[in-house]
TIMARLUM-505911 format. One line per field, with one value per residue (C-alpha): residue in one letter; residue number from 0; x, y, z. Coordinates in pm, whole numbers, plus 32768, in hexadecimal, padded with zeros to 4 digits. Example, Ala and Ser with C-alpha at 12.3 -4.5 7.8 and 13.67 -1.06 7.14 Angstrom:
<pts>
r = [a_s]
k = [0_1]
xx = [84CE_8557]
yy = [7E3E_7F96]
zz = [830C_82CA]
</pts>
This chain:
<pts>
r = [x_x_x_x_x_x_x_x_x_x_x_x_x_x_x_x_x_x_x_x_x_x_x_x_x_x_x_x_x_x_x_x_x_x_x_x_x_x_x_x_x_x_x_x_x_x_x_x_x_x_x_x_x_x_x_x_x_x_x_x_x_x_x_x_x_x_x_x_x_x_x_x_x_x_x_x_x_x_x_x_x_x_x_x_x_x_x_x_x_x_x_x_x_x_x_x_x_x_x_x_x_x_x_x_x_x_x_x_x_x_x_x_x_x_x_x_x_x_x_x_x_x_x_x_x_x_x_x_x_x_x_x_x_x_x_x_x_x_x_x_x_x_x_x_x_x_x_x_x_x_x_x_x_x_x_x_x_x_x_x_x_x_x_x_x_x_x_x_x_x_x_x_x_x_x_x_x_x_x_x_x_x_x_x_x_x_x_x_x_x_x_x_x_x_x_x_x_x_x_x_x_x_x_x_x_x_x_x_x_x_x_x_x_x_x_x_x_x_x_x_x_x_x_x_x_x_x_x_x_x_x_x_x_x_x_x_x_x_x_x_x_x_x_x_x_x_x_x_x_x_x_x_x_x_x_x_x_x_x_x_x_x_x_x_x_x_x_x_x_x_x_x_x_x_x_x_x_x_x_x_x_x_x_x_x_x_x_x_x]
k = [0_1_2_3_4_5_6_7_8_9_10_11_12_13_14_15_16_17_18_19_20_21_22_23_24_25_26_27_28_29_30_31_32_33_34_35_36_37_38_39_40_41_42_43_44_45_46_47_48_49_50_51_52_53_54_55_56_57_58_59_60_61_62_63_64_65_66_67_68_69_70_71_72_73_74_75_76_77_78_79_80_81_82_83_84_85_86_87_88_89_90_91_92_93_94_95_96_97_98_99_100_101_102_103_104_105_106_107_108_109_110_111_112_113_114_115_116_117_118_119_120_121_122_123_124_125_126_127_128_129_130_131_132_133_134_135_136_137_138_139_140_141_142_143_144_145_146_147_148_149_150_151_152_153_154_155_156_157_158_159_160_161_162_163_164_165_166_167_168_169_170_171_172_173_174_175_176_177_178_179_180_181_182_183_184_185_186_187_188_189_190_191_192_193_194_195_196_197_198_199_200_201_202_203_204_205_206_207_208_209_210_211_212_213_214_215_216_217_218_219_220_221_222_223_224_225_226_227_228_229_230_231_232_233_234_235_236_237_238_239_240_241_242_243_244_245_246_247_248_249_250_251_252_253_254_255_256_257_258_259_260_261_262_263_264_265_266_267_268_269_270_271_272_273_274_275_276_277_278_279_280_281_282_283_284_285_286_287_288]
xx = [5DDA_5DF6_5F38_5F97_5FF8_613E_6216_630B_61DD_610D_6279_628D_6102_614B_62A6_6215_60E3_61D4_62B7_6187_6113_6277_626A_6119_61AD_62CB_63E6_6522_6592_66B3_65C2_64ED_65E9_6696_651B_6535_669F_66D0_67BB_6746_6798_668F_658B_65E6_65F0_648A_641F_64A2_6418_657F_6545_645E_634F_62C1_6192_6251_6321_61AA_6131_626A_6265_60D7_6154_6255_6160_603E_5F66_5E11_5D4C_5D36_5CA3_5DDF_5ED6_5E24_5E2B_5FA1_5FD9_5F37_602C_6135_60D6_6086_61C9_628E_61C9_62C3_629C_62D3_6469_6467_6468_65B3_666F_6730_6719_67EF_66CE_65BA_6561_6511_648F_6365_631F_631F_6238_6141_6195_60B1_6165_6327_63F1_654D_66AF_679C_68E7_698F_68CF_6764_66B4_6636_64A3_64E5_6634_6626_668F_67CC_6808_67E5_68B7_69EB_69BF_69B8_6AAD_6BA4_6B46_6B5E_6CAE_6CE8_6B82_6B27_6A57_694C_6927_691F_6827_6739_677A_6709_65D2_6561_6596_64DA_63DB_63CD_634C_6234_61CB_61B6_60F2_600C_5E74_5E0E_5EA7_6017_613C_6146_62BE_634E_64D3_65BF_66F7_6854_68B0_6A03_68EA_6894_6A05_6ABE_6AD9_6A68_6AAD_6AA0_6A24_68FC_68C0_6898_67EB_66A9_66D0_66AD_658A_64D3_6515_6454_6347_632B_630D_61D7_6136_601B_60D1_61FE_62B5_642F_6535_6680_676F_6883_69F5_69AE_68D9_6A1A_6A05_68D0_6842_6868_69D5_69EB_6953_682B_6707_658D_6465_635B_620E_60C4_5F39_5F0F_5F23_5FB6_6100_61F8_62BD_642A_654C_663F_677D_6838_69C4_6AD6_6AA4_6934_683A_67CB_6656_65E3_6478_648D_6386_64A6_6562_647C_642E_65B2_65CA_644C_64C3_6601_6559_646D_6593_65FA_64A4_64E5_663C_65DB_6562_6410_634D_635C_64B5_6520_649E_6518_6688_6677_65FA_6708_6832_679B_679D_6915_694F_6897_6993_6AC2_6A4A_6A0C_6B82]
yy = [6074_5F71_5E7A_5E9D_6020_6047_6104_616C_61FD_629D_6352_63CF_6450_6508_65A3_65FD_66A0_676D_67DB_6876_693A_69A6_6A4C_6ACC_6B8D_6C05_6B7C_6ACB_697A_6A57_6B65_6A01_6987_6ACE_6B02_6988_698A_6848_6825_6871_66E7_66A4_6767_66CE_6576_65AC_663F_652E_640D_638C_63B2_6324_6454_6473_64FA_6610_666B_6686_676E_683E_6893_68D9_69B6_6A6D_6A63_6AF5_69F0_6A33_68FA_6808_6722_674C_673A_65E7_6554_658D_6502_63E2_63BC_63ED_62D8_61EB_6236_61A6_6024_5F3D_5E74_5D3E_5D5F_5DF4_5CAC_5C67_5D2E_5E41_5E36_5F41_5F89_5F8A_60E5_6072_5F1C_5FDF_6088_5F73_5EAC_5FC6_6027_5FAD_5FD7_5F64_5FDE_5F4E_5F48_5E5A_5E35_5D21_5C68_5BDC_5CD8_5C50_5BDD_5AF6_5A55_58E2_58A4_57E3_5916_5A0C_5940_5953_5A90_5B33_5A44_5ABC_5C47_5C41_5B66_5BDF_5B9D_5A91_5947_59A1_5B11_5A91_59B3_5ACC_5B7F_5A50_5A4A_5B9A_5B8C_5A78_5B29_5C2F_5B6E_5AFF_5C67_5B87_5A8C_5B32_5ADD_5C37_5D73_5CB8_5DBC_5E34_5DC0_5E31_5DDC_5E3B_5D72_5D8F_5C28_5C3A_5C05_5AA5_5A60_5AB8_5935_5951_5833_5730_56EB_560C_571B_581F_56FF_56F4_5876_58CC_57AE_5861_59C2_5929_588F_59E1_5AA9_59F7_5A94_5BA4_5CB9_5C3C_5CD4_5C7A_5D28_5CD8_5DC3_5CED_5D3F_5D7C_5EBB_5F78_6092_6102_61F4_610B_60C6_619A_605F_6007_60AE_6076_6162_611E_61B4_6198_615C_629D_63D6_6499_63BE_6442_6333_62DD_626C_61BB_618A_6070_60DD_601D_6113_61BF_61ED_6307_632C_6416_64F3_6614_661B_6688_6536_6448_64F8_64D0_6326_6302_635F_62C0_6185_61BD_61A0_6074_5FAF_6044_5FBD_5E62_5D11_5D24_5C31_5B2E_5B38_5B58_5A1B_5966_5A02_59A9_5842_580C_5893_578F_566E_56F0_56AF_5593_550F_556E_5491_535B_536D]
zz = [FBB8_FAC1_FB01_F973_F96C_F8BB_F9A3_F89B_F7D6_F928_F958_F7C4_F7CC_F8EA_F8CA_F7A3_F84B_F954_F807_F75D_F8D3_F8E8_F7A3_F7D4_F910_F82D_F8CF_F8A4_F961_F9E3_FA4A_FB07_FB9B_FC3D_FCAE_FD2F_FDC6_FCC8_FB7D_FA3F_F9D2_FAC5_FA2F_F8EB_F959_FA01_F8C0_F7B9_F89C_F8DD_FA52_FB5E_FBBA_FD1D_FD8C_FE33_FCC3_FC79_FD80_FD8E_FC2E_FC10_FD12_FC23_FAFB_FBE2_FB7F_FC43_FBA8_FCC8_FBD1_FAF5_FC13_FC99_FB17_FB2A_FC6A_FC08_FABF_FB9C_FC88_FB64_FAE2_FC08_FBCE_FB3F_FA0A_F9BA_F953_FAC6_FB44_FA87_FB4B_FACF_F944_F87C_F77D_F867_F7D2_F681_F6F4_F792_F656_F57A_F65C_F624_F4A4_F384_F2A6_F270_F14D_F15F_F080_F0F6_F00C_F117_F1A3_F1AC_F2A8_F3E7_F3C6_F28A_F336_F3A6_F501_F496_F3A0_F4C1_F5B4_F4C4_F460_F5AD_F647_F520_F562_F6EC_F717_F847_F8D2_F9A9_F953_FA43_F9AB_F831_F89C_F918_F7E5_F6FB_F7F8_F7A9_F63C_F61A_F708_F618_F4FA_F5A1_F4F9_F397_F3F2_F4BC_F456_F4D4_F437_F39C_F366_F1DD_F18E_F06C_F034_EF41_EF26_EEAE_EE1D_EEED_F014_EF49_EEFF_F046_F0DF_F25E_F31F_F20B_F0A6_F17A_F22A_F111_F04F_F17B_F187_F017_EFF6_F156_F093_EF45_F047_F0E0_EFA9_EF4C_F046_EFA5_F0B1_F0A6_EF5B_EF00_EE0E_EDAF_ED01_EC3F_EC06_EAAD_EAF9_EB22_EC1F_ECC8_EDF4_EF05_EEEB_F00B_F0CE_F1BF_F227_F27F_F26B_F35D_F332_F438_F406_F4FD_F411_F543_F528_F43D_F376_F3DF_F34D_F3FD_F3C9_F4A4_F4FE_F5D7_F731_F6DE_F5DF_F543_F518_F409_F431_F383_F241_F16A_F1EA_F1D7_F06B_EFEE_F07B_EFDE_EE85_EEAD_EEEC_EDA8_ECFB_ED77_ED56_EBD7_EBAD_EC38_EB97_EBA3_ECD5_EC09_EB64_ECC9_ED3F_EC11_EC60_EDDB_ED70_EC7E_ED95_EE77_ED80_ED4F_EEC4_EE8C_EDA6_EE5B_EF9C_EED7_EE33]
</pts>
């Protein structure tokens, strides 16, 4: 098997996969797992992709569903194995977002609101290190070190020759304003965010104070979408002690219109990039007095 299966991914396809035999057998996780002498969370977690999947999860619930296709029992063993490879954030050690790290290694496609901060693949390493040092006080040098790694690890994504990530970013302008580190450092940031946006699939919005209230005062999220028809778009939505990942059509509907309305409400590309320009000149300003 190829060394660049997505793990995260090989676990979604086929939780996905052992969802749609369990309802074609007509039962319930709880009904599974009595059947199984396992929880019901397990069943769940197997089903989302949230949880590692062995070969004998596999077996023993082809067993359940009565699956008699050795062809389709050996397909999903094979997921199942694939899904226990490690990607490249693996060899970070333990990373809190490891889950969504996998799937945006393997989306196509990024749609992201951000009314704090400058999200993670268009952040400058000096930008990064601030910003996480300031949000983990408590964590140690060597661990907010490892986190600046992988996020600049993940932009490798944008500047990839073969098959880049589709970006698209909406901004609140407190994300521009909010001084992180220094006015040098927002200065380099704000300049790498104009670099970036010239990018053709790299597209940047900003939302100003002066456009009053709008639909994502309610704060960050990202919608994720995948060149494989057979994987639903996500939304995720980062928190403090978990994140909450969003699949449900009728989700992914509500946060896809939402963001419609944002692209709408925002400067246009270019009146973007001639507001981002004009903040950094400000910092620019501010250093030199």
């Amino acid at each position: 098997m190829a060394s660049n299966v997505n793990p995260t991914v090989r676990r979604r396809r086929l939780g996905q996969e052992l969802r749609r035999l369990r309802e074609l057998k007509g039962m319930t996780a709880e009904e599974v797992a009595e059947r199984l002498l396992v929880s019901q969370s397990k069943i769940s977690r197997l089903e989302n992709g949230r949880r590692s999947i062995s070969q004998r999860d596999v077996r023993d619930l082809c067993g359940v569903y009565e699956v008699e296709d050795h062809r389709i029992v050996d397909s999903l063993m094979q997921m199942a194995k694939d899904s226990r490879q490690q990607g490249w954030w693996h060899s970070f050690g333990d990373i809190p977002y490891s889950v969504y790290i996998g799937l945006e290694t393997d989306a196509a496609s990024l749609r992201v609101y951000d009314p704090q901060v400058v999200p993670g693949l268009l952040q400058t390493r000096a930008y990064a290190e601030t910003l996480i040092t300031g949000a983990l006080p408590e964590t140690m040098p060597t661990d907010i070190d490892k986190r600046v790694q992988v996020r600049l690890r993940r932009q490798e994504r944008i500047a990839a020759p073969d098959n880049p990530l589709r970006l698209w970013t909406v901004l609140d302008e407190s994300a521009l304003r909010r001084v992180v580190g220094s006015r040098a450092v927002m200065r380099e940031q704000l300049e790498h965010l104009v670099e970036q946006s010239q990018l053709p699939h790299v597209t940047v919005q900003v939302i100003p104070f002066d456009m009053g209230a709008h639909p994502g005062l309610n704060g960050q999220y990202a919608i994720l979408e995948f060149p494989d028809a057979a994987d639903s778009s996500v939304v995720y939505i980062e928190g403090v002690t978990s994140d909450l990942y969003l699949e449900k059509a009728n989700d992914v509907q509500k946060y896809s219109v939402m963001y419609e309305h944002l692209r709408a409400q925002a400067l246009n590309v270019e009146q973007s990039r001639q507001f981002i320009a004009k903040i950094a000149q400000e910092y620019a300003l501010q250093e030199a007095a």
